[in-house]
Z-matrix of the N, CA and C atoms (Angstrom, degrees):
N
C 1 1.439
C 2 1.515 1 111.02
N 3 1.604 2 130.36 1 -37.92
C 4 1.166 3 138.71 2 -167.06
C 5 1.716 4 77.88 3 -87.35
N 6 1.303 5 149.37 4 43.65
C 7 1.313 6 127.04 5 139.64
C 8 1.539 7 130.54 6 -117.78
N 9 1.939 8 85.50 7 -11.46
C 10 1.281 9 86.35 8 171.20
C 11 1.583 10 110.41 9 -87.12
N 12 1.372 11 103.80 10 -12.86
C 13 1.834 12 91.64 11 -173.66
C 14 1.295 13 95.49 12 -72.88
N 15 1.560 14 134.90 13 -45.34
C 16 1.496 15 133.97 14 -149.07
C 17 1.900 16 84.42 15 -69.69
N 18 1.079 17 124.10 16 -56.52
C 19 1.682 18 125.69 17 -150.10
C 20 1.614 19 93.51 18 -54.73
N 21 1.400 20 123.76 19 -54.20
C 22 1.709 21 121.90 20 165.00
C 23 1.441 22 127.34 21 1.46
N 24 1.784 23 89.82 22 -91.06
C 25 1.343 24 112.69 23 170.90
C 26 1.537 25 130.88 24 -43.78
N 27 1.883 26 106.63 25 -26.32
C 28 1.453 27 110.46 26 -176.13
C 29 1.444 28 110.71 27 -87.88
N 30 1.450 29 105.23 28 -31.04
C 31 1.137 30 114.78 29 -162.72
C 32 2.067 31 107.22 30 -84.40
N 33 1.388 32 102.38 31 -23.23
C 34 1.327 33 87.61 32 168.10
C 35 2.135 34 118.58 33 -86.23
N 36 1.760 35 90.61 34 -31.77
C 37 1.658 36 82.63 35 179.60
C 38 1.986 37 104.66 36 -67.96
N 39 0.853 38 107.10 37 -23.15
C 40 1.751 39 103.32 38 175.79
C 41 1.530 40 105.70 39 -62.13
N 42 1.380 41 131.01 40 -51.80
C 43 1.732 42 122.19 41 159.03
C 44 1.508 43 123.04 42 -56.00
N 45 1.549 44 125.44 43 -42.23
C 46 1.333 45 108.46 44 148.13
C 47 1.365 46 136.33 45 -44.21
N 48 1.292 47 122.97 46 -19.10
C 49 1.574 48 116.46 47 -144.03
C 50 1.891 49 79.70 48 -109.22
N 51 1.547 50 101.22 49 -8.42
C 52 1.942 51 89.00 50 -159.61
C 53 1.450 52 98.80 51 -118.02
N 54 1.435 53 93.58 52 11.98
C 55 1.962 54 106.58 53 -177.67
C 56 1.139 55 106.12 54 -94.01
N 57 1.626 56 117.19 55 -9.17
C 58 1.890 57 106.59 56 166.51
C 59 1.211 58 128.38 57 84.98
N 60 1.549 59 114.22 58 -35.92
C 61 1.580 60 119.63 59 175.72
C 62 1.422 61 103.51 60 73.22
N 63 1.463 62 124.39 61 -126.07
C 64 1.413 63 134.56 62 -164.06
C 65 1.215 64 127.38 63 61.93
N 66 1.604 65 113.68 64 31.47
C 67 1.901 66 109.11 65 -172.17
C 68 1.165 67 99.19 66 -123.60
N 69 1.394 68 107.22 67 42.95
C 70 1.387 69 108.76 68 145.47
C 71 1.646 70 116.48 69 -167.83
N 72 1.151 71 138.46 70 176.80
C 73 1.542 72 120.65 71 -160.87
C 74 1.872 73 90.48 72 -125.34
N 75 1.279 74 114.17 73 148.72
C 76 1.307 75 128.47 74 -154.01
C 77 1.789 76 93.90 75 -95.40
N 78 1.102 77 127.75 76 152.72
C 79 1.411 78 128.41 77 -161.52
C 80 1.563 79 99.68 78 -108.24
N 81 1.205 80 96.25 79 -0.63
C 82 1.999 81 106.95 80 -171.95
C 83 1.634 82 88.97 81 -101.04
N 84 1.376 83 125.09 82 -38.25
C 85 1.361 84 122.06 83 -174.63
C 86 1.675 85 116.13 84 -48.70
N 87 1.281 86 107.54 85 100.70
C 88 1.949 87 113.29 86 177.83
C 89 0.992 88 115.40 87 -108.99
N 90 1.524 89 128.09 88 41.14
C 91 1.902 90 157.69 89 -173.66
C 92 1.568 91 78.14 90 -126.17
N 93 1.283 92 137.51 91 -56.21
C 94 1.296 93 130.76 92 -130.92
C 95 1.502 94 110.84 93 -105.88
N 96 1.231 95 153.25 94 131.20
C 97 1.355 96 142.35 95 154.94
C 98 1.532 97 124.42 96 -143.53
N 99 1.202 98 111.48 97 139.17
C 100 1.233 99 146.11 98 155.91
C 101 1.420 100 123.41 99 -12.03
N 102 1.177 101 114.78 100 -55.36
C 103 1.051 102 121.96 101 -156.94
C 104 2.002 103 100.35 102 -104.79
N 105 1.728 104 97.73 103 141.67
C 106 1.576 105 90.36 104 -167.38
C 107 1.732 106 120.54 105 -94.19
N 108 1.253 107 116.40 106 169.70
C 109 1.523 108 102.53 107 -175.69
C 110 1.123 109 117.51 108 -79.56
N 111 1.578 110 114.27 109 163.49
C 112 1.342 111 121.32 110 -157.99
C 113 1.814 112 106.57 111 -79.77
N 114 1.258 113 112.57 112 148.80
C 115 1.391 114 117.55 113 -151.16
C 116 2.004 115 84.19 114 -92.04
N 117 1.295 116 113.61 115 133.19
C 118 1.691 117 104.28 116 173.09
C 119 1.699 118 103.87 117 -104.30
N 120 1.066 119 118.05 118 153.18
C 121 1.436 120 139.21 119 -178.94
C 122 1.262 121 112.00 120 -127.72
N 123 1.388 122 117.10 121 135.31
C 124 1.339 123 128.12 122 166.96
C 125 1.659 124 111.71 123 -139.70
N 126 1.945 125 96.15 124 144.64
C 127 1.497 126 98.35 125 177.64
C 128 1.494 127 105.20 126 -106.28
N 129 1.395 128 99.99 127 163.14
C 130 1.866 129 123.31 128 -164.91
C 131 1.380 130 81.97 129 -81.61
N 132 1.552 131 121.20 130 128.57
C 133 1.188 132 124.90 131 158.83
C 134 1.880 133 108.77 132 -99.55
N 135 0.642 134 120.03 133 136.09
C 136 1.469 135 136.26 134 178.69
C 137 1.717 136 117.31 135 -56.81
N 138 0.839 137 138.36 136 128.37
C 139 1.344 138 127.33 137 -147.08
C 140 2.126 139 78.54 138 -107.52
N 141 1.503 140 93.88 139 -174.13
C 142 1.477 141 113.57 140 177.99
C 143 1.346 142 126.84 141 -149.88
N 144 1.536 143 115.63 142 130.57
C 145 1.200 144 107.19 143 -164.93
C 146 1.664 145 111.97 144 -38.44
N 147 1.731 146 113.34 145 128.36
C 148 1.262 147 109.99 146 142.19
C 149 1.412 148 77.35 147 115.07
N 150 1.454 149 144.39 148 12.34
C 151 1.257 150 124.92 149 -163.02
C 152 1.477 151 87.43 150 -107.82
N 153 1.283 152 120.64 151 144.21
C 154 1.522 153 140.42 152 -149.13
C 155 1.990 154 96.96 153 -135.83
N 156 1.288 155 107.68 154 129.41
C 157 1.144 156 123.09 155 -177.32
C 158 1.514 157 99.58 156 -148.48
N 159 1.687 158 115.65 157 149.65
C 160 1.154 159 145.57 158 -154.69
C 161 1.666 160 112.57 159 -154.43
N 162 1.438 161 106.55 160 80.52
C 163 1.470 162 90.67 161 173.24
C 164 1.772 163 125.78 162 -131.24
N 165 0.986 164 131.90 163 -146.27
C 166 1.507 165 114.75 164 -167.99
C 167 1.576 166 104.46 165 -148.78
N 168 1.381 167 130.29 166 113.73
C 169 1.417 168 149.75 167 163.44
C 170 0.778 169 133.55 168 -73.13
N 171 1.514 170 142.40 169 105.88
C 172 1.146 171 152.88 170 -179.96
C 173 1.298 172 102.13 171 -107.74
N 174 1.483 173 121.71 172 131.35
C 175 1.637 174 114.04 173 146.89
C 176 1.401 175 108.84 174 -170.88
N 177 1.345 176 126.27 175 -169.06
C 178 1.746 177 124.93 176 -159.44
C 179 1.612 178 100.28 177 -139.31
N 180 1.357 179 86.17 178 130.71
C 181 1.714 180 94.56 179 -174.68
C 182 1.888 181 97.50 180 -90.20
N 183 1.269 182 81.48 181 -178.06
C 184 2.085 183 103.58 182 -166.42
C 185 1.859 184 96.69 183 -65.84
N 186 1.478 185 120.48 184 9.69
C 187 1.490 186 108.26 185 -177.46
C 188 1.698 187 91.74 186 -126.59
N 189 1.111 188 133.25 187 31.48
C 190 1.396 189 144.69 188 -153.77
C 191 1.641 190 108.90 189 20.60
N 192 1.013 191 107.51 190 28.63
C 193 1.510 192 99.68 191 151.15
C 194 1.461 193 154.19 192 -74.45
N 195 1.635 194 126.95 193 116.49
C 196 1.697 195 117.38 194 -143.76
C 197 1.265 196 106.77 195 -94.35
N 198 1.197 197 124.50 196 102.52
C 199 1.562 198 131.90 197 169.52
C 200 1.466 199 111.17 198 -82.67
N 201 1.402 200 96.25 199 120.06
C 202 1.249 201 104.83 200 160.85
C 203 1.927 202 109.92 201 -130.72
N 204 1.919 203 90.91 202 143.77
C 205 1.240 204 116.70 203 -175.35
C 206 1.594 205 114.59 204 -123.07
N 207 1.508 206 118.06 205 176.50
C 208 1.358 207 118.92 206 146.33
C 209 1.369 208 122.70 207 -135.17
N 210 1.194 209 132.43 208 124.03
C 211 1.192 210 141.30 209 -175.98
C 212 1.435 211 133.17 210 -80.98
N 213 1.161 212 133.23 211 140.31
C 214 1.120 213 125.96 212 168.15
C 215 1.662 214 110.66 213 -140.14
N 216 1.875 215 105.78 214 146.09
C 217 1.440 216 113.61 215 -147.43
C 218 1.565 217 90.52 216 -126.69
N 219 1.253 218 134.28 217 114.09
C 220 1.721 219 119.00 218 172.37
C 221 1.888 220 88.22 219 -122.40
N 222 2.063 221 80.00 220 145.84
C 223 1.566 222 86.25 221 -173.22
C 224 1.732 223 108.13 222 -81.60
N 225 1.170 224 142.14 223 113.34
C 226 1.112 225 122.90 224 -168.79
C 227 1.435 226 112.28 225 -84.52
N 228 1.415 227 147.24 226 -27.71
C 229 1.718 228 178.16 227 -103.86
C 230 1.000 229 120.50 228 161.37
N 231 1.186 230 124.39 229 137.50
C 232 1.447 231 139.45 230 169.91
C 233 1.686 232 104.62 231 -131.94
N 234 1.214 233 139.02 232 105.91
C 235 1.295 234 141.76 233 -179.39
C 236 1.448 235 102.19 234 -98.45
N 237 1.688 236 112.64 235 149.65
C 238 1.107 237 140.06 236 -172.06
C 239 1.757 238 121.07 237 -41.22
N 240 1.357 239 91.76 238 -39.98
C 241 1.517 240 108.39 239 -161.12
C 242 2.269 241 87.98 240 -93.49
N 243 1.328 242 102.22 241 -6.42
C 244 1.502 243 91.58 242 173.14
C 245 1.783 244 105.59 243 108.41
N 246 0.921 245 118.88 244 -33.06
C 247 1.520 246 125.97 245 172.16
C 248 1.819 247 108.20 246 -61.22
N 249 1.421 248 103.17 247 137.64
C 250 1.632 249 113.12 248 -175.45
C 251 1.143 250 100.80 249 -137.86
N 252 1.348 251 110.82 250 -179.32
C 253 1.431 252 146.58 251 177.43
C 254 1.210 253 126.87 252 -111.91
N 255 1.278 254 141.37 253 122.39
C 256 1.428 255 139.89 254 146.58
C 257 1.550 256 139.86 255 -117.13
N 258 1.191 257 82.60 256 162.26
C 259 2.214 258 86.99 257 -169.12
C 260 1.409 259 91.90 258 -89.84
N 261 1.262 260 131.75 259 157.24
C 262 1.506 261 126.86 260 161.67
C 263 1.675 262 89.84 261 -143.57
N 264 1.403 263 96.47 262 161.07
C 265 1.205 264 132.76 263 -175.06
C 266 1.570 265 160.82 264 138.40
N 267 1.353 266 133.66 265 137.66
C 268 1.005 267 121.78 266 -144.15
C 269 1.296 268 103.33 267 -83.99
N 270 1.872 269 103.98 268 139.69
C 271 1.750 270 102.30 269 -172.88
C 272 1.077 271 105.51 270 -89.36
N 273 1.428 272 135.58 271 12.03
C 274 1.661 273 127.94 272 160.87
C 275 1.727 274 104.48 273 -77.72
N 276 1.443 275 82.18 274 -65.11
C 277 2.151 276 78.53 275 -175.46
C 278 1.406 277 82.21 276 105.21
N 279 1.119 278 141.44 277 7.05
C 280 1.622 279 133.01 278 -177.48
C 281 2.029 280 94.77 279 -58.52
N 282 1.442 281 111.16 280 158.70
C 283 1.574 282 97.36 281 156.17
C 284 1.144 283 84.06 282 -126.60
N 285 1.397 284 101.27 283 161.17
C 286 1.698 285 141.25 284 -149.15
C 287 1.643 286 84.99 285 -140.18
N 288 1.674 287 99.93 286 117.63
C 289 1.522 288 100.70 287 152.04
C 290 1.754 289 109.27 288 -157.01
N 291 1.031 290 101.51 289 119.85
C 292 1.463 291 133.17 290 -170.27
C 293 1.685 292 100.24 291 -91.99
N 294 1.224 293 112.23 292 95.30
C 295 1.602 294 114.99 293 160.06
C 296 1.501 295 93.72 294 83.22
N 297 0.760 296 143.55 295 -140.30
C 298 1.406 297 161.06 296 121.32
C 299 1.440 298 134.07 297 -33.89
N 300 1.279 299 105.46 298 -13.54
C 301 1.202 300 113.09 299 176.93
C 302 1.727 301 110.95 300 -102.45
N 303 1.719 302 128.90 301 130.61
C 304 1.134 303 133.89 302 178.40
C 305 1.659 304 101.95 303 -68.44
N 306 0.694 305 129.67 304 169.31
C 307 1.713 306 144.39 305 173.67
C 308 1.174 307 120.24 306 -150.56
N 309 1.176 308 114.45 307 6.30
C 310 1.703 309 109.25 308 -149.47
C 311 1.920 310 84.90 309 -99.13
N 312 1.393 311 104.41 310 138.89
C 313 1.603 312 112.01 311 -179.11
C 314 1.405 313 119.10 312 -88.60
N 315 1.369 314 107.72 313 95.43
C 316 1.633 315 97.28 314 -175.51
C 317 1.697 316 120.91 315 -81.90
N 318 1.285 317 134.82 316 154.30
C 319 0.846 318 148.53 317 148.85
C 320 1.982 319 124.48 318 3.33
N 321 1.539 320 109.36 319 71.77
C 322 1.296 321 106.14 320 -175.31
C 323 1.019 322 110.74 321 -148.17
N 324 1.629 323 118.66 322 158.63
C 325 1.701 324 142.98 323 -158.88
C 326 1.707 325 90.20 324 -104.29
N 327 1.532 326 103.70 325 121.91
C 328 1.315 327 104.41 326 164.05
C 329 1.646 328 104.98 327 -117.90
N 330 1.121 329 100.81 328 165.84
C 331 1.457 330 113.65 329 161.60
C 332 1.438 331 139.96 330 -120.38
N 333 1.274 332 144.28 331 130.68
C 334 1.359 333 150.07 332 -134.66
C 335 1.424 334 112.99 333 -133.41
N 336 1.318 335 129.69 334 118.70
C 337 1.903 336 127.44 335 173.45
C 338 1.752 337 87.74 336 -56.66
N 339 1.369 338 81.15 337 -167.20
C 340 1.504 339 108.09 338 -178.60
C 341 1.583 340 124.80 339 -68.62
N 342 1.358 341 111.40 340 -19.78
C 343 1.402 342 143.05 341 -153.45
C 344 1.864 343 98.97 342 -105.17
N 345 0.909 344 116.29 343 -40.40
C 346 1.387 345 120.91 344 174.43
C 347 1.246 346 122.52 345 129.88
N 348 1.976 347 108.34 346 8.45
C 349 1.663 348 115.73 347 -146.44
C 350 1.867 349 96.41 348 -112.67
N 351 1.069 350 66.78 349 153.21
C 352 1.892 351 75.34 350 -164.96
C 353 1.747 352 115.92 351 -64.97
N 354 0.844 353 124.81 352 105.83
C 355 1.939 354 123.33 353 174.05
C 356 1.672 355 114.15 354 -83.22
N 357 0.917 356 102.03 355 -17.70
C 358 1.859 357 94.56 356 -164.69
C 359 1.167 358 96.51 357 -176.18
């Protein structure tokens, strides 16, 4: 009888001891802090006719396939109210097709509000 009481007691501090704790953060811990990181902000600078950008895309479509491209963006317009235009397209012209799906970026005029966000 004195084994089932002793086996009890072991058997629950053995699930305490393997339950870890952690519900609360140690004041000696100097890995650890409190306080959160600083939030960064950036403003949309407005591009200008003729301003020419060149950059390079990586990303993975819905079949985990990794496309990679390089882009190029020329501003063609700059309108009054701040809204522009751009050409995009890739200066290889390679086509890119991942699974079934084409990727390859052809040759097109987008258009942008004032803000930098795409309309058309």
């Amino acid at each position: 009888m004195t084994s089932k009481h002793l086996a009890a007691p072991l058997l629950v501090s053995a699930l305490l001891a393997g339950c870890g704790g952690g519900g609360s953060k140690s004041s000696n811990n100097s890995s650890s802090s409190d306080t959160p990181a600083a939030t960064a902000t950036y403003s949309f600078v407005r591009p200008t006719v003729g301003a020419h950008l060149v950059y390079a895309q990586k990303l993975a479509d819905n079949l985990n396939n990794t496309v990679s491209r390089t882009m190029v963006r020329d501003i063609t317009a700059v309108n009054a109210d701040g809204s522009f235009t751009a050409h995009e397209e890739d200066p290889s012209h390679n086509r890119i097709v991942a699974g079934t799906v084409d990727q390859s970026l052809y040759p097109t005029d987008y258009q942008y509000n004032a803000s930098g966000q795409p309309t058309a």
